[in-house]
C-alpha positions in Angstrom: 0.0 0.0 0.0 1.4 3.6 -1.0 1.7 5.6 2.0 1.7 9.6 2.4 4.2 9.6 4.8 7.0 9.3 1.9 6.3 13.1 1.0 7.9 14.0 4.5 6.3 16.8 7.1 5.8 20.1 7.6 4.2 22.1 10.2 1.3 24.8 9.2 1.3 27.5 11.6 2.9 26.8 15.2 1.6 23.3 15.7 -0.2 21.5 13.0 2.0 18.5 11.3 1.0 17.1 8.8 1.9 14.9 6.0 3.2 16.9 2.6 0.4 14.9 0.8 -2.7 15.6 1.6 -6.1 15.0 0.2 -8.9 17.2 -1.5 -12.6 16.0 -1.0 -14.3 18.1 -3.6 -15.0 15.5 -5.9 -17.0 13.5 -3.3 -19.9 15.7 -4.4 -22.6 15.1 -7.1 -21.5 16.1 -10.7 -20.8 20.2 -11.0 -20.4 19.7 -7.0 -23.4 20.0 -6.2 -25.7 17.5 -4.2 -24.9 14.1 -2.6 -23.1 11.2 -4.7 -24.5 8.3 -6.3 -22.0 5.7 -4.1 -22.3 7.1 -0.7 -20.4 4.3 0.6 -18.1 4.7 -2.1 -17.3 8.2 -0.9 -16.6 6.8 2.8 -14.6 4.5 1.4 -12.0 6.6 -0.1 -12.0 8.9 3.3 -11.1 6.1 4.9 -9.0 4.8 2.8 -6.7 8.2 2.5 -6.0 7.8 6.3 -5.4 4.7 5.8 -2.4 5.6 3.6 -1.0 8.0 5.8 -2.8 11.4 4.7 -3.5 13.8 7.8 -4.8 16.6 5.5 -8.1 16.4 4.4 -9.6 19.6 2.5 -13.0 20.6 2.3 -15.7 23.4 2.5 -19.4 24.6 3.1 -20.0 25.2 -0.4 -18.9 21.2 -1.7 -22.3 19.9 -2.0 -23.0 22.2 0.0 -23.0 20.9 2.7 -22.8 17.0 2.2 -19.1 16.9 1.2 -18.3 17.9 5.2 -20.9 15.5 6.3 -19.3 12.6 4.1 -16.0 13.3 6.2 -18.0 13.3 9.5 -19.6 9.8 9.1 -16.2 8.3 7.5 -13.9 9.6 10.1 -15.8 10.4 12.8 -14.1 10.1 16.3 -11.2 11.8 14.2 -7.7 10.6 14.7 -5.5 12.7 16.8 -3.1 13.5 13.9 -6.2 14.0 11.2 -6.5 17.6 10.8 -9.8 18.4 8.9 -9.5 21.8 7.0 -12.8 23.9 5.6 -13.6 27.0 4.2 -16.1 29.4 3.8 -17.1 32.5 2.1 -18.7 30.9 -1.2 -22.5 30.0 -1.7 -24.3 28.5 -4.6 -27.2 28.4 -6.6 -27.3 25.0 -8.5 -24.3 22.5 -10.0 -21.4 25.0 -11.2 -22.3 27.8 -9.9 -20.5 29.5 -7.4 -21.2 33.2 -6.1 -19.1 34.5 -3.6 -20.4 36.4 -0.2 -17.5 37.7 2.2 -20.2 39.5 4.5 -19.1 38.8 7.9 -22.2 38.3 9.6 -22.5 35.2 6.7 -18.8 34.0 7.0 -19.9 33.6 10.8 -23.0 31.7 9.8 -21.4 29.3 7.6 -18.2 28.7 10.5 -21.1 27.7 12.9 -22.5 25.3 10.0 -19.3 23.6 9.5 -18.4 22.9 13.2 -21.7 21.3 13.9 -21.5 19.2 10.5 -17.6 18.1 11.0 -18.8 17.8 14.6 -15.6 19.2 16.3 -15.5 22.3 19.0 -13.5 24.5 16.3 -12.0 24.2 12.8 -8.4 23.5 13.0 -8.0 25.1 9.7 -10.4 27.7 8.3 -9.5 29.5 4.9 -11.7 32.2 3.3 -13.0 30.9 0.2 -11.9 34.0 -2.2 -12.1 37.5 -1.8 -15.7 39.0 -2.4 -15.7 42.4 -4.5 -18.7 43.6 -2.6 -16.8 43.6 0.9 -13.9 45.3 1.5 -11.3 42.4 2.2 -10.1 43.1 5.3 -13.5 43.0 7.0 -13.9 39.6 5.6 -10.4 38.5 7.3 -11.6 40.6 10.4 -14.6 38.1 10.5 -11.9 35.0 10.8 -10.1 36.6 13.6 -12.9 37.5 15.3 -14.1 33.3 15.5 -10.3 32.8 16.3 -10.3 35.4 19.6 -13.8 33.8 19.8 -12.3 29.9 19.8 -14.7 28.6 17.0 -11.2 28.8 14.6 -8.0 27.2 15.7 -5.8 28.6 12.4 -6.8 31.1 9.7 -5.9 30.4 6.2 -7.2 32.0 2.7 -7.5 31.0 -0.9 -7.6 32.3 -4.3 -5.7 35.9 -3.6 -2.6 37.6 -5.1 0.3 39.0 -3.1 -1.0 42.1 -2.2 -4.6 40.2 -0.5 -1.8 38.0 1.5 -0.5 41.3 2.6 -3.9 42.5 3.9 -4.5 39.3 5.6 -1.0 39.1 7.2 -1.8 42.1 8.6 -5.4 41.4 10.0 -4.3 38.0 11.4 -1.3 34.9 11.5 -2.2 33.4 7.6 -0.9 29.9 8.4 -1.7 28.8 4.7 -2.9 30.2 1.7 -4.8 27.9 -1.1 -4.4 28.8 -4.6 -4.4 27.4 -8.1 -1.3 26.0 -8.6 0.4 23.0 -10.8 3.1 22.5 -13.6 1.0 23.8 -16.1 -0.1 27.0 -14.5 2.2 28.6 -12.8 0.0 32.3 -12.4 0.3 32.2 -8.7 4.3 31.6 -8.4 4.4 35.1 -6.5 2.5 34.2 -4.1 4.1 30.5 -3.4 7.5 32.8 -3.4 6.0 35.1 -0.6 4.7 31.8 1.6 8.2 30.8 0.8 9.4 34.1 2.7 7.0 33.9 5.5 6.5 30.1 6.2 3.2 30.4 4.8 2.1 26.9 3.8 0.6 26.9 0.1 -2.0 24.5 -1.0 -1.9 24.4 -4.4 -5.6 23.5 -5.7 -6.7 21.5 -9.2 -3.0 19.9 -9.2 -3.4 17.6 -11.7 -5.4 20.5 -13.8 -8.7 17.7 -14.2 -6.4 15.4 -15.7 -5.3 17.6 -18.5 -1.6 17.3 -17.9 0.4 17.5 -20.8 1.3 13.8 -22.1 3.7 14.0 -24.6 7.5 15.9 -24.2 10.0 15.8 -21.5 6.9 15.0 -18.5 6.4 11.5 -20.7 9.5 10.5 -21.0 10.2 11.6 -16.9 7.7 9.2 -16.0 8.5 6.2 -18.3 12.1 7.0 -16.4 9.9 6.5 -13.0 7.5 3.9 -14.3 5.0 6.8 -13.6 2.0 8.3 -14.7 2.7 11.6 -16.1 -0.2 12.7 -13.2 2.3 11.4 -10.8 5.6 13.3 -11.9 3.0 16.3 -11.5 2.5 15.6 -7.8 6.4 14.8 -7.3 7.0 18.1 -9.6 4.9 19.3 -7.1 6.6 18.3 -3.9 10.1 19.3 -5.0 9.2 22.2 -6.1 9.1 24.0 -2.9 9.3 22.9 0.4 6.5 24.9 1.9 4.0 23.0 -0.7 1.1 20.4 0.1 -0.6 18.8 -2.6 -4.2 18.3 -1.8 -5.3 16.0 -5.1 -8.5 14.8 -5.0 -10.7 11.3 -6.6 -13.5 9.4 -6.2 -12.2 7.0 -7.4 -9.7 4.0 -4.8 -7.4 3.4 -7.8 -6.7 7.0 -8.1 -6.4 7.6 -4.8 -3.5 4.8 -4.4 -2.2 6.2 -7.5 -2.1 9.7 -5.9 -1.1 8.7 -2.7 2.0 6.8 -4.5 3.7 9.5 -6.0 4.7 10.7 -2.5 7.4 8.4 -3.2 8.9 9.6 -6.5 12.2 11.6 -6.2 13.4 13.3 -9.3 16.7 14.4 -9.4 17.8 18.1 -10.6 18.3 17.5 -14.4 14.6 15.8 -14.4 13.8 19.3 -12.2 15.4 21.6 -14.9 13.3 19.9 -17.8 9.9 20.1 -16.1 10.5 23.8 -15.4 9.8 24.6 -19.0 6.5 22.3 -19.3 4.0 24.6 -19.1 
């Protein structure tokens, strides 16, 4: 069995360790995320399954489902282990499969916090990141509304997603950002100055869609990489991944028990600096 524990630690904020592999539950949803899944047990399965292999990360938020994706993790996992740490988000809503709206109004961000630590069934949310920055709301009220459940105990560690360098700034300067969750893989590469500014502050960076949906480029020097490592060019992605900074968690994501172990197995792939040098030009 492929175990997480082969992508090493690393410590987000002051005390949560974790494995360098995590796991994204997203796609335990209903198709365009929305509503339950067909295989309920299915989707328990490969919860328990990721722990199983070592992964003490597991990603979520209000809006997968909404709702069901943090109740899926509740009934898998539920008494957690002590080393599982269960991150959410909040700060999106929608309005039917694909849609997604956002809504940074505090008095909302506060509602959906409450939601989640009732449905993950826990006393606060080790790791609660705002969803993405609402153009309605000034950002830093949105923030504000994080730090307020942190004085408040309902919020443990304050992370945020989809922002540039200068949103990281605000934040930073609101509250502690433990880790920031962007879009990130080795075919887009938009948000490098960010990762290089968690870099500089020991920010962890959770690069979401890692695999880009399975759309990695096949052919070229990623190809022949992974024949090298009796890979799958998905795999050299994740590794690509790993090496590429040391503040970086891949959180890839399946419904599928054959993808997870494939996933989880690439924690093990080292590739050497020439193999680095080549994949720095796939794009």
């Amino acid at each position: 069995m492929p175990s997480a524990a082969r992508a090493g630690m690393i410590t987000i904020g002051p005390d949560l360790e974790v494995r360098r592999m995590g796991f994204g539950a997203m796609r335990l949803t209903g198709e365009g995320v929305w509503g339950p899944v067909e295989d309920v047990d299915n989707a328990l399965a490969v919860l328990r399954a990721a722990v199983e292999m070592g992964v003490t990360l597991i990603d979520t938020a209000n809006s997968y489902g909404p709702e069901v994706n943090e109740q899926y993790i509740h009934d898998a996992l539920y008494p957690y282990a002590d080393d599982l740490v269960i991150a959410t988000k909040g700060g999106l809503t929608r309005s039917g499969p694909g849609k997604w709206e956002r809504n940074g109004d505090p008095a909302h961000l506060r509602e959906q916090c409450e939601g989640s630590i009732k449905r993950l069934g826990v006393d606060a949310i080790q790791l609660y990141q705002l969803h993405a920055p609402d153009p309605e709301i000034p950002y830093a009220e949105s923030v504000g509304a994080l730090a307020e459940l942190q004085r408040e105990g309902k919020i443990q560690h304050v992370g945020i997603s989809n922002v540039d360098s200068v949103q990281l700034e605000i934040a930073s300067d609101i509250v502690e950002v433990v880790s920031v969750q962007n879009r990130f893989s080795i075919s887009d590469r938009d948000s490098l100055e960010v990762l290089l500014a968690c870099e500089r502050h020991g920010i962890a960076f959770l690069p979401w869609f890692p695999l880009v949906a399975g759309h990695v480029q096949d052919d070229g020097p990623i190809a022949s990489i992974a024949a090298a490592h009796d890979a799958t060019v998905f795999q050299i992605a994740l590794a690509w991944l790993l090496a590429r900074s040391p503040v970086i968690v891949p959180i890839p994501g399946t419904s599928s028990l054959a993808h997870l172990e494939e996933n989880i197995a690439a924690a093990a792939i080292r590739l050497n600096e020439s193999e680095m040098r080549a994949l720095e030009v796939v794009a």
